[in-house]
PDB file of N, H, CA, C and O in Angstrom:
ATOM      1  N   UNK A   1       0.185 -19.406  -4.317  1.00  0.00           N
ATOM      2  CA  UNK A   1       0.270 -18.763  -3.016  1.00  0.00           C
ATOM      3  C   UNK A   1       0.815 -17.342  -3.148  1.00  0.00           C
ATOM      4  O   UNK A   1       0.257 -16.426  -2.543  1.00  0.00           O
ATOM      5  N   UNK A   2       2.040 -17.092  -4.029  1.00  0.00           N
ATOM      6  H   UNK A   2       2.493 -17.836  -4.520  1.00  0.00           H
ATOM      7  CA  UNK A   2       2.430 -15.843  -3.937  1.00  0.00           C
ATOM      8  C   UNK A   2       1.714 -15.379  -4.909  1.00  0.00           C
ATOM      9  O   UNK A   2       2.373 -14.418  -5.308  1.00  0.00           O
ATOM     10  N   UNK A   3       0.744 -15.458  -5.567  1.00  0.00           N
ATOM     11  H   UNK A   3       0.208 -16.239  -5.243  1.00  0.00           H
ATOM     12  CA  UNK A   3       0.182 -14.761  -6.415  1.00  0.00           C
ATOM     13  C   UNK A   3      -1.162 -14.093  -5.615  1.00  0.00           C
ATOM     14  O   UNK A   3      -1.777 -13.056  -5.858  1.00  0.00           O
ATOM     15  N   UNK A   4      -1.372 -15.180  -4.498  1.00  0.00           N
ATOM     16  H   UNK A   4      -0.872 -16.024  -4.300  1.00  0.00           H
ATOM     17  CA  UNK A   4      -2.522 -15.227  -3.886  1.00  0.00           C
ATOM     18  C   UNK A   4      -2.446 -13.400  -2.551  1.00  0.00           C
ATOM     19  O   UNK A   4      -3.245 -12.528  -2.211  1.00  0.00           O
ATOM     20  N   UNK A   5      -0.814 -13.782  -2.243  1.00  0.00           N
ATOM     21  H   UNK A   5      -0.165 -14.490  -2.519  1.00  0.00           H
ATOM     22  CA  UNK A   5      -0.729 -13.017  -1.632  1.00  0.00           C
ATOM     23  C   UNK A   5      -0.674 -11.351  -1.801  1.00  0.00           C
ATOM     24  O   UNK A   5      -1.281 -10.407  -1.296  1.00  0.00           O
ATOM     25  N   UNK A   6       0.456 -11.527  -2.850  1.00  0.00           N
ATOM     26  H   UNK A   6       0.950 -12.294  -3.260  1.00  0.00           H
ATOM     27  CA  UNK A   6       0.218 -10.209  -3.770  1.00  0.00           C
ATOM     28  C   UNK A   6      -1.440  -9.438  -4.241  1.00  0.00           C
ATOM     29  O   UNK A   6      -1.563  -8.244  -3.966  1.00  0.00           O
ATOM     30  N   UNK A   7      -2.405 -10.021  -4.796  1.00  0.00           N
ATOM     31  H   UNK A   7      -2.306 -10.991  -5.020  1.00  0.00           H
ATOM     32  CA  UNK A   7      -3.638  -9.423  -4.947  1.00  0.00           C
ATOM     33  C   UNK A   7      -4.396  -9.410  -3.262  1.00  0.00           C
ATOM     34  O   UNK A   7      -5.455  -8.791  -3.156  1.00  0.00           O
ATOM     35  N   UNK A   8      -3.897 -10.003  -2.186  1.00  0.00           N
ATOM     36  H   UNK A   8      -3.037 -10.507  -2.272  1.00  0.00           H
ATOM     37  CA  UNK A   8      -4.497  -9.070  -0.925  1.00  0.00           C
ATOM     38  C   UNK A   8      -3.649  -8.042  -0.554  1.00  0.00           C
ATOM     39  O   UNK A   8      -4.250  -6.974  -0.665  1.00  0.00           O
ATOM     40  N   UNK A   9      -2.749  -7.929  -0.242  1.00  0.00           N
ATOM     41  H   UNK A   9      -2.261  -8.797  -0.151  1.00  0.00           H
ATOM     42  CA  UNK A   9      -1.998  -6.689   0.470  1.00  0.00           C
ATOM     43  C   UNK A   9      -1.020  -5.857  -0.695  1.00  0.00           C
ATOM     44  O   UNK A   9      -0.008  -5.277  -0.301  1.00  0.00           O
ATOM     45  N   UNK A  10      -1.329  -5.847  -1.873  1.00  0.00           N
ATOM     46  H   UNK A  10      -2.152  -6.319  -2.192  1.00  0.00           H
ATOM     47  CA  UNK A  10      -0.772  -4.806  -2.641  1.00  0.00           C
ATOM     48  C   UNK A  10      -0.811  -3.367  -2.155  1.00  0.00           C
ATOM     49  O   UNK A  10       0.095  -2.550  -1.988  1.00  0.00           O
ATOM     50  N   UNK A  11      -2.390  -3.282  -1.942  1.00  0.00           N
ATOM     51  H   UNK A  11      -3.126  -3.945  -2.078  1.00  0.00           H
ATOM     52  CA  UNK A  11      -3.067  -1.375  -2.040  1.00  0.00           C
ATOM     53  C   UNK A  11      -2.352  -1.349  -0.392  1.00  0.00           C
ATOM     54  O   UNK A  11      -1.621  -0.391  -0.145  1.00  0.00           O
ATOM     55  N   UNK A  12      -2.509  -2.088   0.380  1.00  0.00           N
ATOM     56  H   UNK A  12      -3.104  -2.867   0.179  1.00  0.00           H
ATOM     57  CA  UNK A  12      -2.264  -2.168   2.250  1.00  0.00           C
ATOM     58  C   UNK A  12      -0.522  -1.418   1.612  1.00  0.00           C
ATOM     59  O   UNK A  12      -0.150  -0.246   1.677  1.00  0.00           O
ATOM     60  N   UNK A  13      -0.113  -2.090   1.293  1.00  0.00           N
ATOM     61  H   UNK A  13      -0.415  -3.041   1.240  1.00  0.00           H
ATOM     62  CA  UNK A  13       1.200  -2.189   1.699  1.00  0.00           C
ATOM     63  C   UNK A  13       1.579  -0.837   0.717  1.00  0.00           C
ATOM     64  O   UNK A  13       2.555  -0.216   1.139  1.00  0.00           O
ATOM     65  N   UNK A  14       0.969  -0.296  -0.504  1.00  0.00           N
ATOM     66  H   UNK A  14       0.177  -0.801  -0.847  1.00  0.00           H
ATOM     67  CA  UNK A  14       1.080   0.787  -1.068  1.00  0.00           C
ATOM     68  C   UNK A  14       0.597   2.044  -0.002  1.00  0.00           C
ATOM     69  O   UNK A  14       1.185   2.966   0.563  1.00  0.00           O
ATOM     70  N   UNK A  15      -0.172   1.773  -0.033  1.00  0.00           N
ATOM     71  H   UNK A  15      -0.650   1.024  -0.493  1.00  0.00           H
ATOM     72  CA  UNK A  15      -0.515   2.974   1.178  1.00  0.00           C
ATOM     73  C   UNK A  15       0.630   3.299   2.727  1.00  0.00           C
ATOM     74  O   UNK A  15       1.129   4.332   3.173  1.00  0.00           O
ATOM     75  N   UNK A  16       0.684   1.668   3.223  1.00  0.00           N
ATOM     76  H   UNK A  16       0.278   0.828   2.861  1.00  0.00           H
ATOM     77  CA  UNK A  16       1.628   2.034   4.129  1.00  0.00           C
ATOM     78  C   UNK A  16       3.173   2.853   3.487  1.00  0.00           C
ATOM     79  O   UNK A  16       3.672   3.803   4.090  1.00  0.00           O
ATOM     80  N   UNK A  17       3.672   2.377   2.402  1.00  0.00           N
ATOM     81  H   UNK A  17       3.267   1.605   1.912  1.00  0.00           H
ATOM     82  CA  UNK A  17       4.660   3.028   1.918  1.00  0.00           C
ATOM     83  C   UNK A  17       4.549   4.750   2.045  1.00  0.00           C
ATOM     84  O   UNK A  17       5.176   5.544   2.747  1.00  0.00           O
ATOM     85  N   UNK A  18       3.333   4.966   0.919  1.00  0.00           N
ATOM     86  H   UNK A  18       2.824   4.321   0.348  1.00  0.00           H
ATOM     87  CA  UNK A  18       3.018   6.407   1.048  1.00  0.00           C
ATOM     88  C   UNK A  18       3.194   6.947   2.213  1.00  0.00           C
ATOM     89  O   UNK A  18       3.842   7.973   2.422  1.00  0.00           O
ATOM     90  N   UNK A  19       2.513   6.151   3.184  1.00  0.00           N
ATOM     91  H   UNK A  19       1.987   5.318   3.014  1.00  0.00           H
ATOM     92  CA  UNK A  19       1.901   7.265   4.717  1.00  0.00           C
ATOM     93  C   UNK A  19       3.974   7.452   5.277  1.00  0.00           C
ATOM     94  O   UNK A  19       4.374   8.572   5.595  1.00  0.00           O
ATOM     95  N   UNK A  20       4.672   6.590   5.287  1.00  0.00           N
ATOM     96  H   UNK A  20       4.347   5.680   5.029  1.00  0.00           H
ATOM     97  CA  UNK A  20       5.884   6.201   5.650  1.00  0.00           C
ATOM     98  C   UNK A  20       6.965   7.528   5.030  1.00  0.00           C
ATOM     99  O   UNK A  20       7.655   8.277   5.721  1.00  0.00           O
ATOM    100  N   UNK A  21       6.848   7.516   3.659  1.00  0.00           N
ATOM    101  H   UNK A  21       6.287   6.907   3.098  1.00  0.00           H
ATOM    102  CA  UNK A  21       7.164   8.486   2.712  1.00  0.00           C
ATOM    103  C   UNK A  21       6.690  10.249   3.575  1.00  0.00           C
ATOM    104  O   UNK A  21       7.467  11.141   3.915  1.00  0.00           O
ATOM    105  N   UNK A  22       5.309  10.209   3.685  1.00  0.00           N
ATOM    106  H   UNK A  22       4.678   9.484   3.409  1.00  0.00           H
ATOM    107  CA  UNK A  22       4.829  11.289   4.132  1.00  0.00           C
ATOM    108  C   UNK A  22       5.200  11.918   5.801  1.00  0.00           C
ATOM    109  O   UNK A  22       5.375  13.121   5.994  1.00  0.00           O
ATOM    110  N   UNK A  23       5.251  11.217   6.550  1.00  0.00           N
ATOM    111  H   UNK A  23       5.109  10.240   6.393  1.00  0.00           H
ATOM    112  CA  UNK A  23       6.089  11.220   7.835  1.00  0.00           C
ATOM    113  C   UNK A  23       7.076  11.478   7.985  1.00  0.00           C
ATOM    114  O   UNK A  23       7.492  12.155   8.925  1.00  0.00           O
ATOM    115  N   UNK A  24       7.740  10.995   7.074  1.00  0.00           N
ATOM    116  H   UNK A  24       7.402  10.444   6.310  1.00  0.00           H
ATOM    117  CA  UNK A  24       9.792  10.890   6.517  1.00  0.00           C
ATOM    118  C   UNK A  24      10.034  12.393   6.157  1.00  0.00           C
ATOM    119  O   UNK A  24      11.117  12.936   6.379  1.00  0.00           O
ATOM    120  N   UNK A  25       9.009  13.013   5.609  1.00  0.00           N
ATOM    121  H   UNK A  25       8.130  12.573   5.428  1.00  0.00           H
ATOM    122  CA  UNK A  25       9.278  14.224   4.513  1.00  0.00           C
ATOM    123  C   UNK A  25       8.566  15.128   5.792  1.00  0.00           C
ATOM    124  O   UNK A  25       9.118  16.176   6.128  1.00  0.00           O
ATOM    125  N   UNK A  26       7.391  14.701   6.448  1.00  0.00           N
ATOM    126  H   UNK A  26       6.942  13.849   6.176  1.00  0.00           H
ATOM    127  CA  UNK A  26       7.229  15.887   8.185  1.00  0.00           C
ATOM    128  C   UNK A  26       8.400  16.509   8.888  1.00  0.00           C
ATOM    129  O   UNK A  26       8.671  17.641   9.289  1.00  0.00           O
ATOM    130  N   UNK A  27       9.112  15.102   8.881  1.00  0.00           N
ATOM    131  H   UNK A  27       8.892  14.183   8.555  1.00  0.00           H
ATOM    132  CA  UNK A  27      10.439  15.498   9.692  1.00  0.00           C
ATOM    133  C   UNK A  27      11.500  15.631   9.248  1.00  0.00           C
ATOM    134  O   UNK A  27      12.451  15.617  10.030  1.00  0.00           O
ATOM    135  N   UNK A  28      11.772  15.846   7.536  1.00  0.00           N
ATOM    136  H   UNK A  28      11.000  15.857   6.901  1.00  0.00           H
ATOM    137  CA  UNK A  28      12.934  16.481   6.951  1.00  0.00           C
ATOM    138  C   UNK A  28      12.867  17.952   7.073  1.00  0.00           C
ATOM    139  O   UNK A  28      13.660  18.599   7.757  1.00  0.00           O
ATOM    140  N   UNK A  29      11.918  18.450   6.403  1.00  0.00           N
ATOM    141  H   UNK A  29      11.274  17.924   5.847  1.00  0.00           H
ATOM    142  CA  UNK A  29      12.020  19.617   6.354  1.00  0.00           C
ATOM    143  C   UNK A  29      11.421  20.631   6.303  1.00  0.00           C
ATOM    144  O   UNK A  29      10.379  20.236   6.826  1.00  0.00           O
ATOM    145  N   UNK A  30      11.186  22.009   6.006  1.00  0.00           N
ATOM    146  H   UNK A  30      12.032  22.330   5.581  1.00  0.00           H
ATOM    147  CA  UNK A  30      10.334  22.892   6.112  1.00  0.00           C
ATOM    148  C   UNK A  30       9.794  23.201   4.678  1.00  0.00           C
ATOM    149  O   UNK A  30      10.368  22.610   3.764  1.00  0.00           O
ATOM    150  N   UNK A  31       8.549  24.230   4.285  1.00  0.00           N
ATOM    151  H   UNK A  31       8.083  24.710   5.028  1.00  0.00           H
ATOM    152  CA  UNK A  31       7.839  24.925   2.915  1.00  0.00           C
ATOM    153  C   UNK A  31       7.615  23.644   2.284  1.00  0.00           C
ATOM    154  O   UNK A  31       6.537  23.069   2.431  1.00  0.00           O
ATOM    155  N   UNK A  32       8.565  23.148   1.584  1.00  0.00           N
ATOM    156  H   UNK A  32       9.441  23.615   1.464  1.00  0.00           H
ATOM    157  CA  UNK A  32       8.270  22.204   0.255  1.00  0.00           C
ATOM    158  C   UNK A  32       7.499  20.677   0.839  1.00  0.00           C
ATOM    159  O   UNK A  32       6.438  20.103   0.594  1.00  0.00           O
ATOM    160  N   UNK A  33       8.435  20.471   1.543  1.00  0.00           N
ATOM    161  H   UNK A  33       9.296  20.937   1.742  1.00  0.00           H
ATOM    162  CA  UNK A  33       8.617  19.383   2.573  1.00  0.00           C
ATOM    163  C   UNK A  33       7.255  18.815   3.514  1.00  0.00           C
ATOM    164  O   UNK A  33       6.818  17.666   3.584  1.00  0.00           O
ATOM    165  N   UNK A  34       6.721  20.196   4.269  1.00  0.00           N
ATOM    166  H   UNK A  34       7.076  21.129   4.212  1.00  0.00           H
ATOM    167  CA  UNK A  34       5.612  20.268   4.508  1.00  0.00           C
ATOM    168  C   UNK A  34       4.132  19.927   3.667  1.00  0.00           C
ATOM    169  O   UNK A  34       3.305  19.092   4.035  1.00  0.00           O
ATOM    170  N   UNK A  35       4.038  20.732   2.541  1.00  0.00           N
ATOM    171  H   UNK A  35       4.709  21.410   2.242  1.00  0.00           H
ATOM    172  CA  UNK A  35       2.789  20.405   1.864  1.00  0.00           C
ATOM    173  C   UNK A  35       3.225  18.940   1.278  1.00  0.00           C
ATOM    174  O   UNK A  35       2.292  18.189   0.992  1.00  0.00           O
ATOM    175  N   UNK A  36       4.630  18.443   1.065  1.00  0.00           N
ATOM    176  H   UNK A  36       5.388  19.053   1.297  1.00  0.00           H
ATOM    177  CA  UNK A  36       4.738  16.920   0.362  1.00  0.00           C
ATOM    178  C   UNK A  36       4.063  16.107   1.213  1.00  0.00           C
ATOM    179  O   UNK A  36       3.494  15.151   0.686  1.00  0.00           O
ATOM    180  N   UNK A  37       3.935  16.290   2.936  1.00  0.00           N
ATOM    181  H   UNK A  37       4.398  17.067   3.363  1.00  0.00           H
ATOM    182  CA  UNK A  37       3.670  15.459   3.582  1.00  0.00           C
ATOM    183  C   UNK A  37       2.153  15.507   3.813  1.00  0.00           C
ATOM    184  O   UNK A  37       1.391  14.613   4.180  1.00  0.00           O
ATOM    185  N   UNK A  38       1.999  16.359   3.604  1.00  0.00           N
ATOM    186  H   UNK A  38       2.618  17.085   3.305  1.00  0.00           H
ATOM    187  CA  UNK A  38       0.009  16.636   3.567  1.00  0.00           C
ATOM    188  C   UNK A  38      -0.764  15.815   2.586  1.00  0.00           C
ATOM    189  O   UNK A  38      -1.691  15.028   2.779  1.00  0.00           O
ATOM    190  N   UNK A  39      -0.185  16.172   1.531  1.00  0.00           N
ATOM    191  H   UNK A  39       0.568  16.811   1.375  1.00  0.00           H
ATOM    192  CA  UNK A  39      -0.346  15.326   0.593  1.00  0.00           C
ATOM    193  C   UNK A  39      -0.059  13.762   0.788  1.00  0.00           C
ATOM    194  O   UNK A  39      -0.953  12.997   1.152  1.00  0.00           O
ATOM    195  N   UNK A  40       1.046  13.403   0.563  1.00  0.00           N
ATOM    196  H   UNK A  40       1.772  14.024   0.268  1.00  0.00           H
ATOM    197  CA  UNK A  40       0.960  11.887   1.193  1.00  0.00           C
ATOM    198  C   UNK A  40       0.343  11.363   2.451  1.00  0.00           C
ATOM    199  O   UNK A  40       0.132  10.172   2.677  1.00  0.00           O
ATOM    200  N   UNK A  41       0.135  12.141   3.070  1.00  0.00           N
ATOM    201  H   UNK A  41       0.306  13.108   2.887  1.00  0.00           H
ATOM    202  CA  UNK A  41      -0.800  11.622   4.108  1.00  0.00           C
ATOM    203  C   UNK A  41      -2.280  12.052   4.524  1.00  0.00           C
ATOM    204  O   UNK A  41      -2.990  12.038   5.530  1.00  0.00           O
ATOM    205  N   UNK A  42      -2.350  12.460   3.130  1.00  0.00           N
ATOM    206  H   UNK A  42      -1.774  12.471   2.313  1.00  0.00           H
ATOM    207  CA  UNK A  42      -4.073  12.574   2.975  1.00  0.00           C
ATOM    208  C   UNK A  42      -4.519  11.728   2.067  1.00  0.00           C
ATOM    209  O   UNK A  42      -5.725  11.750   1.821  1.00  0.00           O
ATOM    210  N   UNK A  43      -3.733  10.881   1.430  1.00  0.00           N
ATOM    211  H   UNK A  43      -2.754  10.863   1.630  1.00  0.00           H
ATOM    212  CA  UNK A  43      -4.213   9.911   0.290  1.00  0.00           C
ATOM    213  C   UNK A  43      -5.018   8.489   1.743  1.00  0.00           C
ATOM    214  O   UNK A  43      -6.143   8.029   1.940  1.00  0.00           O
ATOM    215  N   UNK A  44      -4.172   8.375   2.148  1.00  0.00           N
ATOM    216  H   UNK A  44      -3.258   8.749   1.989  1.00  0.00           H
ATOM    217  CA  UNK A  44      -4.670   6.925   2.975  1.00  0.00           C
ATOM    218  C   UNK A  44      -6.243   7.844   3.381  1.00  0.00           C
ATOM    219  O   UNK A  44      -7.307   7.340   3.023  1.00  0.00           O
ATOM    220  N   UNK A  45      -6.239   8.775   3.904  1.00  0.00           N
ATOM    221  H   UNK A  45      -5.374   9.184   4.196  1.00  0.00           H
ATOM    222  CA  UNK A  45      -7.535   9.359   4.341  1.00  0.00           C
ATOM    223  C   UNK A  45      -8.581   9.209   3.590  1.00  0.00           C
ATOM    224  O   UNK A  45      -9.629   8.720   4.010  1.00  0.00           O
ATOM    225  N   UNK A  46      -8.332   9.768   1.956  1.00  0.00           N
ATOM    226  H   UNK A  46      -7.481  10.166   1.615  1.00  0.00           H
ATOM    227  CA  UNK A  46      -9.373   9.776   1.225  1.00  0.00           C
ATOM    228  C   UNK A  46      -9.599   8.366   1.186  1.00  0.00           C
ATOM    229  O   UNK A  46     -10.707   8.045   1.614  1.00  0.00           O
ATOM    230  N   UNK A  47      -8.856   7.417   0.791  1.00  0.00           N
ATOM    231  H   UNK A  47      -7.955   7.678   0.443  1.00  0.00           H
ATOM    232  CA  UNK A  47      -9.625   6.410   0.380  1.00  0.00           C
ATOM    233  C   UNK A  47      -9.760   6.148   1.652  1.00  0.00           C
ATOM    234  O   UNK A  47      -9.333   7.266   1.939  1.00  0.00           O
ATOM    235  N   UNK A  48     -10.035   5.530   3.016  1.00  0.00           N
ATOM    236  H   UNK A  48     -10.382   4.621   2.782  1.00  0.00           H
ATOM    237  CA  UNK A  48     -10.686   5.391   3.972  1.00  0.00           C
ATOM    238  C   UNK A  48     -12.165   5.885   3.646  1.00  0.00           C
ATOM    239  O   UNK A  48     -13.173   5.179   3.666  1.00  0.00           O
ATOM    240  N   UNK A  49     -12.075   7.509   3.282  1.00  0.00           N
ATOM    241  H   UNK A  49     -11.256   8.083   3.266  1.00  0.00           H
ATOM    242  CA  UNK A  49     -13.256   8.375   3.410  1.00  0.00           C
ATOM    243  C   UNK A  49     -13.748   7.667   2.288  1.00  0.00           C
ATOM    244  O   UNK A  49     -14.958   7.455   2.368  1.00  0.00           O
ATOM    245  N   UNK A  50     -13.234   7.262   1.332  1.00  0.00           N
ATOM    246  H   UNK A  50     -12.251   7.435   1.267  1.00  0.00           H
ATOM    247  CA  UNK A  50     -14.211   6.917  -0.111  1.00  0.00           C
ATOM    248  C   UNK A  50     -14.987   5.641   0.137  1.00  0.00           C
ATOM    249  O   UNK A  50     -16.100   5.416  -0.339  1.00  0.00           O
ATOM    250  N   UNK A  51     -14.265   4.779   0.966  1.00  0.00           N
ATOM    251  H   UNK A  51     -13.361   4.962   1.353  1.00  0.00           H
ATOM    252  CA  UNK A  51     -15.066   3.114   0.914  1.00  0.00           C
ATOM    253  C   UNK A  51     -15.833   3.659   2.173  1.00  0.00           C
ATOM    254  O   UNK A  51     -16.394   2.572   2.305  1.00  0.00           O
ATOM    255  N   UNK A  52     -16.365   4.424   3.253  1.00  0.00           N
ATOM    256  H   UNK A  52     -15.909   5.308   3.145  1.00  0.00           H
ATOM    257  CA  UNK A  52     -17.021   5.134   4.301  1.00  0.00           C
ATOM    258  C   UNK A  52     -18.175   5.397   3.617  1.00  0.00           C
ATOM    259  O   UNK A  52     -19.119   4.612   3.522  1.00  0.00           O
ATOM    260  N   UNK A  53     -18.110   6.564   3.105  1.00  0.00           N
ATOM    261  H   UNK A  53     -17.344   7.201   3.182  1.00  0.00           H
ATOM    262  CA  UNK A  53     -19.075   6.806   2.494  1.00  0.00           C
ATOM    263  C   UNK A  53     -19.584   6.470   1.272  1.00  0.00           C
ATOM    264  O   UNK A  53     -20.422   7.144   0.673  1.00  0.00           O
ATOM    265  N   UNK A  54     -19.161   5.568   0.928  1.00  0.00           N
ATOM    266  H   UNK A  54     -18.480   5.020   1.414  1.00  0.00           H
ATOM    267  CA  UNK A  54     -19.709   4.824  -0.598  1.00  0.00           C
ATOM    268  C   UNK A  54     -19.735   3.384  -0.256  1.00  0.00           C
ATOM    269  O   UNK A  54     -18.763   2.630  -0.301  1.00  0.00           O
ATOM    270  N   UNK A  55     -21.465   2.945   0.238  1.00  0.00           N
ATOM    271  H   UNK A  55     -22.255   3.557   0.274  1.00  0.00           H
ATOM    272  CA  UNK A  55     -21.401   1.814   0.724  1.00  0.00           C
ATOM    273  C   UNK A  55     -21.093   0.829  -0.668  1.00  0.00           C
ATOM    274  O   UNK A  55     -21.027   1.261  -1.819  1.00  0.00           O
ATOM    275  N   UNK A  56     -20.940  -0.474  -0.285  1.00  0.00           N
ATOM    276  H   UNK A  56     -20.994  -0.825   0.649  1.00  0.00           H
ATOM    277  CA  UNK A  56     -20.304  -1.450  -1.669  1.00  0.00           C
ATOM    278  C   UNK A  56     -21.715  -2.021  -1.799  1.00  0.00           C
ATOM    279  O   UNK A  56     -22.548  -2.085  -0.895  1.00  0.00           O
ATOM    280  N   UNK A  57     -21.871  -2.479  -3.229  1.00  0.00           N
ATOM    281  H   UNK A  57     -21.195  -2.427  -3.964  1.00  0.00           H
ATOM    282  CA  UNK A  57     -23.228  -2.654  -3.741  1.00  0.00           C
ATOM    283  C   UNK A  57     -23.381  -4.392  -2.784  1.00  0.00           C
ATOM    284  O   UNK A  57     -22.420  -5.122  -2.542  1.00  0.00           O
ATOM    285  N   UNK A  58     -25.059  -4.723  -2.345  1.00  0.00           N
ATOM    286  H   UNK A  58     -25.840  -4.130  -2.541  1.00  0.00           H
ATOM    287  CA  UNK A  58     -25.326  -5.996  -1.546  1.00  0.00           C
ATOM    288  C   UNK A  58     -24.356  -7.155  -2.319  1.00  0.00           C
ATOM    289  O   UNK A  58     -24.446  -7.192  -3.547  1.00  0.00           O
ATOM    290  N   UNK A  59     -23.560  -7.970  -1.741  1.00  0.00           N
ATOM    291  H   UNK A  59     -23.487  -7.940  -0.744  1.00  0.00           H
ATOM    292  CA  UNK A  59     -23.202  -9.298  -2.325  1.00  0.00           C
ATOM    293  C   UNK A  59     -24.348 -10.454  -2.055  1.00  0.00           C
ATOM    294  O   UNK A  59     -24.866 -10.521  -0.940  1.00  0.00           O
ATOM    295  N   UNK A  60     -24.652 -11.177  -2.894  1.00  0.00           N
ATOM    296  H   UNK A  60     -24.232 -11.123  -3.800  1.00  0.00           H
ATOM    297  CA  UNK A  60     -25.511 -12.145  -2.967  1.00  0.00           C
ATOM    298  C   UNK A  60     -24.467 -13.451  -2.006  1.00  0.00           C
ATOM    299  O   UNK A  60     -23.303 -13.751  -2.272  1.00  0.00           O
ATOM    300  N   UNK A  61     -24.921 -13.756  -1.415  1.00  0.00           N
ATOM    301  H   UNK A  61     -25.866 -13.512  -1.199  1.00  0.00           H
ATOM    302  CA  UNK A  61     -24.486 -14.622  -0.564  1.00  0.00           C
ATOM    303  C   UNK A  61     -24.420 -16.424  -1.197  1.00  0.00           C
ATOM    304  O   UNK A  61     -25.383 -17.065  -1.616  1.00  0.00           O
ATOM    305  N   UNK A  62     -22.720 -16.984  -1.064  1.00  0.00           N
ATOM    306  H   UNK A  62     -21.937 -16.464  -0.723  1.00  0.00           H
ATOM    307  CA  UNK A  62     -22.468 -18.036  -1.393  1.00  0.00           C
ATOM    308  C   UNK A  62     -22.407 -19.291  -1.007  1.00  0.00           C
ATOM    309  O   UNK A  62     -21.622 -20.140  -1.429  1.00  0.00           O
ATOM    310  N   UNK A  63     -23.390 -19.446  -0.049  1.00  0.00           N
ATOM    311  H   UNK A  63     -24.028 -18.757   0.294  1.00  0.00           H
ATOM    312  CA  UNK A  63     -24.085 -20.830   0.650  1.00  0.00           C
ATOM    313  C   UNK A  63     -24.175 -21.990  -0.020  1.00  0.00           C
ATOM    314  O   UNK A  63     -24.926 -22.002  -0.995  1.00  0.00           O
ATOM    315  N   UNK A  64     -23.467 -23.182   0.327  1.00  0.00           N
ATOM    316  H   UNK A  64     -22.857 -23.173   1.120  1.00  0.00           H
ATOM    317  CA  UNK A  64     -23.402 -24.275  -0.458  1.00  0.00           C
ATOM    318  C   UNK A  64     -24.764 -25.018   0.137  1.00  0.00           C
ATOM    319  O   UNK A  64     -25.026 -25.001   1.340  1.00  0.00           O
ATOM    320  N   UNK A  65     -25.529 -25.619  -0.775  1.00  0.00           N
ATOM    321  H   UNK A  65     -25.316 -25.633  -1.752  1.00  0.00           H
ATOM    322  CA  UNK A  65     -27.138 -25.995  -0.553  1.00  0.00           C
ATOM    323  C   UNK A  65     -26.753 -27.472  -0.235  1.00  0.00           C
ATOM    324  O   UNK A  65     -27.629 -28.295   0.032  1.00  0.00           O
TER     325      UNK A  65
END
């Protein structure tokens, strides 16, 4: 079970960290602070944008006969 759980919400819960991180660092501070948060909160974007536009190859479908 916990093994089960860990391989679904690893990347979820990595990303939420990041975006969390990147918000945190919006509202610390100014120059440095700023582009840190652009950055962390353009990662969740890209990959959104990457599985968007890169459809996933057909799965053959697992119908028990």
């Amino acid at each position: 079970m916990t093994n089960r759980f860990w391989h679904i919400w690893t990347i979820p819960l990595l990303l939420g960290i990041i975006s969390l991180g990147g918000l945190i660092s919006a509202l610390v501070g100014d120059t440095i602070w700023d582009v840190l948060s652009w950055l962390t909160l353009s990662i969740p974007l890209l990959v959104i944008a990457r599985f968007w536009l890169k459809p996933q190859g057909s799965k053959k479908s697992t119908s028990l006969k």
